[in-house]
Every structure is written in C-alpha cells, then in structure tokens.
C-alpha positions in Angstrom: 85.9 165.1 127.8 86.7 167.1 124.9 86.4 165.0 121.5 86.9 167.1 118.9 88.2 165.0 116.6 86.1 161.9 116.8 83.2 160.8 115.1 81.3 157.9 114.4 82.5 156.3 110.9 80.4 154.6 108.4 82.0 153.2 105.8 84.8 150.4 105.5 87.4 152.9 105.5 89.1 154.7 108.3 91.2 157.3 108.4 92.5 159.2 111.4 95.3 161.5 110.7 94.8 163.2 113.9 94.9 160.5 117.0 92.5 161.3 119.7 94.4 162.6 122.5 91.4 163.2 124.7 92.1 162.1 128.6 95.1 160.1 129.0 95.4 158.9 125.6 98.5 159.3 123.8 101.0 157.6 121.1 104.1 157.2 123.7 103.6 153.3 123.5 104.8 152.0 120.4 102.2 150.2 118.3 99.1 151.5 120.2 96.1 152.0 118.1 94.4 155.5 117.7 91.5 155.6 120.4 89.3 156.4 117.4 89.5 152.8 116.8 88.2 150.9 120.1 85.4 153.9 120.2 84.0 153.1 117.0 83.7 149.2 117.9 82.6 149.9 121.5 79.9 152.1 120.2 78.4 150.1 117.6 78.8 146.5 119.3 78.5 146.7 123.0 75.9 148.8 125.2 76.5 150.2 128.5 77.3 148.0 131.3 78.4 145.2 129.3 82.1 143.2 129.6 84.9 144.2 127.3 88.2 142.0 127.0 91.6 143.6 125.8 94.0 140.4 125.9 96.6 142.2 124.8 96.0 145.7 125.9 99.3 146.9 125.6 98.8 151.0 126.3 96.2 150.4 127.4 93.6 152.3 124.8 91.0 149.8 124.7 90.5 150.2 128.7 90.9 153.9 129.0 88.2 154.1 126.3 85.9 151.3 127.9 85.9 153.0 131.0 85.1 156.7 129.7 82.4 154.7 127.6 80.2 152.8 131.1 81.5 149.6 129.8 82.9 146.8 132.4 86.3 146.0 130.8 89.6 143.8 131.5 92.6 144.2 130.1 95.4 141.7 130.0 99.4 141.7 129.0 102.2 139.2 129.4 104.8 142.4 129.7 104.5 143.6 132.9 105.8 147.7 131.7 102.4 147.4 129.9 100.7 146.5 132.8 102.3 149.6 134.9 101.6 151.9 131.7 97.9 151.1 131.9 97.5 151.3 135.4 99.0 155.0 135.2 96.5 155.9 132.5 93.7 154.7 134.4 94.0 157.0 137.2 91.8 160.0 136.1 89.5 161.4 137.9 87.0 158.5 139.6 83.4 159.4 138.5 83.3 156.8 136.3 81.0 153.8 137.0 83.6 151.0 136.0 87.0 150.3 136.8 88.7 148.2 134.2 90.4 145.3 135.9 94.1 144.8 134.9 95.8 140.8 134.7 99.3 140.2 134.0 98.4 137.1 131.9 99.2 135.4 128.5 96.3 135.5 125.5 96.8 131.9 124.9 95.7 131.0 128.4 92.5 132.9 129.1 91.7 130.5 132.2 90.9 133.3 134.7 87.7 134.1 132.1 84.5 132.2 132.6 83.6 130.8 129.2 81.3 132.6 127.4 81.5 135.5 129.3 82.5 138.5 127.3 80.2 140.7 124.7 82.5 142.3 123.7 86.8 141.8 122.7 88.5 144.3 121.0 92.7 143.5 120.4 95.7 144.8 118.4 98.2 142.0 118.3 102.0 142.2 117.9 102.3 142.4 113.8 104.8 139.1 113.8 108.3 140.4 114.9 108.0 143.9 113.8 107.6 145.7 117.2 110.1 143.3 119.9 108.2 144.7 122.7 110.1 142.9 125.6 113.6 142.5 123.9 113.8 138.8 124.6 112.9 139.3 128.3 110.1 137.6 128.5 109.4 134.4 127.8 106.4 133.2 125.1 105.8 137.2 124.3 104.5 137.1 120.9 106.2 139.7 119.3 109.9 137.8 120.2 108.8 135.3 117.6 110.8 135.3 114.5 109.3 132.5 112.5 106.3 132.8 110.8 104.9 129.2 111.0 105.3 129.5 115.1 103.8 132.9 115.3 100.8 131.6 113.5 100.4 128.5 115.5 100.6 130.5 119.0 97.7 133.1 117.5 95.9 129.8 116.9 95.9 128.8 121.2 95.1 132.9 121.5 91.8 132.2 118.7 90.8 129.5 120.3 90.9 130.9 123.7 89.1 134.4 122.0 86.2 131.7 120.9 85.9 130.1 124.4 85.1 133.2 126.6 83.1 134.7 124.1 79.5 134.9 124.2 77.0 133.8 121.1 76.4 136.2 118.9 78.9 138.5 120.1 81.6 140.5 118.7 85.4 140.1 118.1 87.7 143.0 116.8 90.7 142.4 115.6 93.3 145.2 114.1 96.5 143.6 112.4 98.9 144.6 109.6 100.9 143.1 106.8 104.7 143.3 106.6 107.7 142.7 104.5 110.5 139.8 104.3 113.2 140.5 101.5 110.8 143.0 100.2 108.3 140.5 99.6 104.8 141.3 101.3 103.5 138.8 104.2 100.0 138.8 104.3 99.6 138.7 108.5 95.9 139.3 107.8 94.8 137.2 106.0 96.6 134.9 107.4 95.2 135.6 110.9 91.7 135.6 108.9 91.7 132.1 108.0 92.8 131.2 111.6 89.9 133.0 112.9 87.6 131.2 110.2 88.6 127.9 110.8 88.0 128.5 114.7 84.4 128.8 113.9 84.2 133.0 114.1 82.2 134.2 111.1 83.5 137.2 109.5 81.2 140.4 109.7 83.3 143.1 108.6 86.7 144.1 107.0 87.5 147.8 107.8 91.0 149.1 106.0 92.5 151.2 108.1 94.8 154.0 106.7 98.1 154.5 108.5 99.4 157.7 109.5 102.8 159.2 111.2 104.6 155.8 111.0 107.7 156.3 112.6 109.9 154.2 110.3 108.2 155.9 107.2 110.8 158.0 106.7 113.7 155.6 106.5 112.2 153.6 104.3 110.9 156.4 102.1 114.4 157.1 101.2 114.9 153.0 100.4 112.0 152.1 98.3 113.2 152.9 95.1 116.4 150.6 95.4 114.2 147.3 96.7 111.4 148.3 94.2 108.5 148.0 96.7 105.4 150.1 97.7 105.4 151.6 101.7 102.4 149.8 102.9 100.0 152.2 104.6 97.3 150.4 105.7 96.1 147.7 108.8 93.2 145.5 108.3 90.6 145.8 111.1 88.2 142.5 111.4 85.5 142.2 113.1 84.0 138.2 113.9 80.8 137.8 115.1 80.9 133.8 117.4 77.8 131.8 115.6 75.0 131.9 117.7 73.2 128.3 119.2 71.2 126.9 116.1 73.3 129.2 113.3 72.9 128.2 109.7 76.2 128.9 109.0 75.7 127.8 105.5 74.5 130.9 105.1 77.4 133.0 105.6 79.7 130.4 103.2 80.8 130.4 100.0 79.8 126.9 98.1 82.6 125.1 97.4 80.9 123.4 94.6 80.5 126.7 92.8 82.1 126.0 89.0 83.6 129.2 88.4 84.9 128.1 84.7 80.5 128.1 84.3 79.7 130.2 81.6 
C-alpha cells in the first residue's frame, strides 16, 4: 500500500490538498470525502477487529479504508449506482482479513443492525440539496430534498437510528458543510449539531476541515464580487461520543443558569 501522503493529524484542523489515491481510492464520485479523513477516525477511535458503519457510504471510502485497516465494516446506500460503485472498489486483491458487507438500505431505517452493535460510524451526508445524487429517481434520497425544515427532520429519524445501533461509549463521525440560499449562509452544521445533541450524543470534537479542488469553485470565483459573499472553504467534521451507562452528563453541559451580564 503506498501512503505517501497520509499522516496521522493532531490538531483540530485538517488540510489535505493532495487526496489519497492509494488502492482504489479516487475522487470520481462526486462529494466523496478524501480517504485521509475516515483513516484518521478509524485510527484513533476503533482497534482492529471491531465493527464500522458507513450509512451512507456513497463511494465507498469509508469501506475501502476499513477493510485495508482489519476493521469489520458495513456500508449502506439508498442509490443503488453507489452500491455497484462500492462493490467495484472492493475487489482488490483478497488478503485482507474482512470483507465489508454492502446493504442497499435507507439511514433512517437501520433495522437490519442489532442495537448497540457498532464501535465505530463514520458518515458524510448529502449537504441539503447541493449534490442531487439520484436526479429525483429515487424516492426519500436525501439529497432530492429541497426544503430545509424537511431535510432536518429526516436527519433527525437518521440520528436517532445512528444512537440506537451504537455502542456506549463509542464513537460517531460525522463530516458536513454549510451552504448558501440568496447568498445568505445556511449553517447545515450546526444545525445537524444540535440534532445530534438533543439525541443524547455528546460532542467530543469539532475538526474544520479545509476544502480543496471544488469543482464549482471556479464559477463562482468569477460571481462573488457581484453577490458580495465569501467562497466557503471549509466542512465541519464532528465527532459524538453515545454516553456511556451511569454518565454524568452534567459534566459535559454548559449551566443554563450561568448569568453571563455577572460582572
């Protein structure tokens, strides 16, 4: 395996200008997160042997990388051309100790998991409407969506589900980005945030994650001056941790009683 440019980060901010394109990695699938990414969280939060959950493995990076890593894995897609992608990626050379198992299935309706079953999820969810991955064709894909208020309330069923087949004490990594509407920013992240909060996950890290070789870039290089917005070039990656049995979660809260007008 030749993995020349990846190393372990250690610091809330990554940077990847180079995507790996070690095995069958590559950035042919629109959207797909650098495989820097899922190696980073794999290697700091899971150990050999242990289950890994990509819900909506799109590519397919997550699995490819799970697999090259000795971690169990399943990956899972309502699109069934991400489904065929991943398969194809997955057939390198067999010396491997896992096989990642592929499901043509729906985040919101994880029923084919055992609760509390995974250590280890690791996702990159449609940013809103951005990326229309199945042009209409399917129906309930998330990233058909093109109002806010229902796109939130389906990644609510998807959170909840996340919280149900994970284990205590384990991990959840999220990477999402923010977008525009009538050059207006839309916080996606933080709004997925305090989703993920209210679920019950407790939040253990924010990583920004700086954006490189965005394909629409360009075009809207040329526009910002006449809208009078900033090109944003970043994606938030979060990672949860699901409270552990007996947690003093008061622990990891803010008071609400805090008088900040206290001098």
């Amino acid at each position: 395996m030749t993995n020349t440019n990846f190393k372990r980060e250690n610091t809330t901010v990554w940077s990847f200008p180079k995507r790996g394109s070690w095995k069958t990695h590559s950035s042919e699938y629109r959207g797909n997160f650098a495989p820097q990414v899922p190696r980073n969280i794999i290697l700091n939060y899971s150990k050999k042997g242990d289950l890994i959950l990509d819900p909506m493995m799109g590519g397919g990076t997550t699995l490819i990388e799970s697999k090259l890593l000795n971690r169990r894995s399943i990956g899972i897609d309502i699109n069934p051309e991400a489904v065929k992608i991943t398969e194809n990626k997955l057939k390198f050379e067999d010396d491997y100790k896992y096989q990642p198992k592929i499901i043509l299935g729906d985040v919101r309706d994880l029923t084919v998991i055992k609760s509390r079953s995974i250590d280890l999820i690791i996702t990159h969810p449609p940013y809103f409407n951005i990326i229309n991955y199945s042009q209409g064709k399917i129906k309930n894909d998330l990233s058909t969506i093109n109002r806010l208020e229902i796109f939130l309330k389906e990644i609510s069923k998807a959170t909840a589900e996340l919280y149900r087949v994970l284990k205590n004490n384990c991990y959840c990594a999220i990477l999402i980005g923010d977008t525009r509407k009538h050059s207006h920013y839309v916080p996606l992240s933080y709004y997925l945030l305090n989703i993920f909060l209210k679920k019950g996950f407790i939040l253990k890290e924010e990583i920004i994650k700086l954006q490189h070789n965005c394909k629409r870039s360009s075009y809207w290089q040329n526009k910002i001056k006449n809208y009078n917005f900033y090109l944003i070039k970043h994606e938030h990656l979060f990672v949860f941790r699901k409270p552990k049995k007996n947690d003093d979660l008061d622990k990891y809260k803010y008071s609400s009683k805090i008088d900040v007008d206290n001098k």
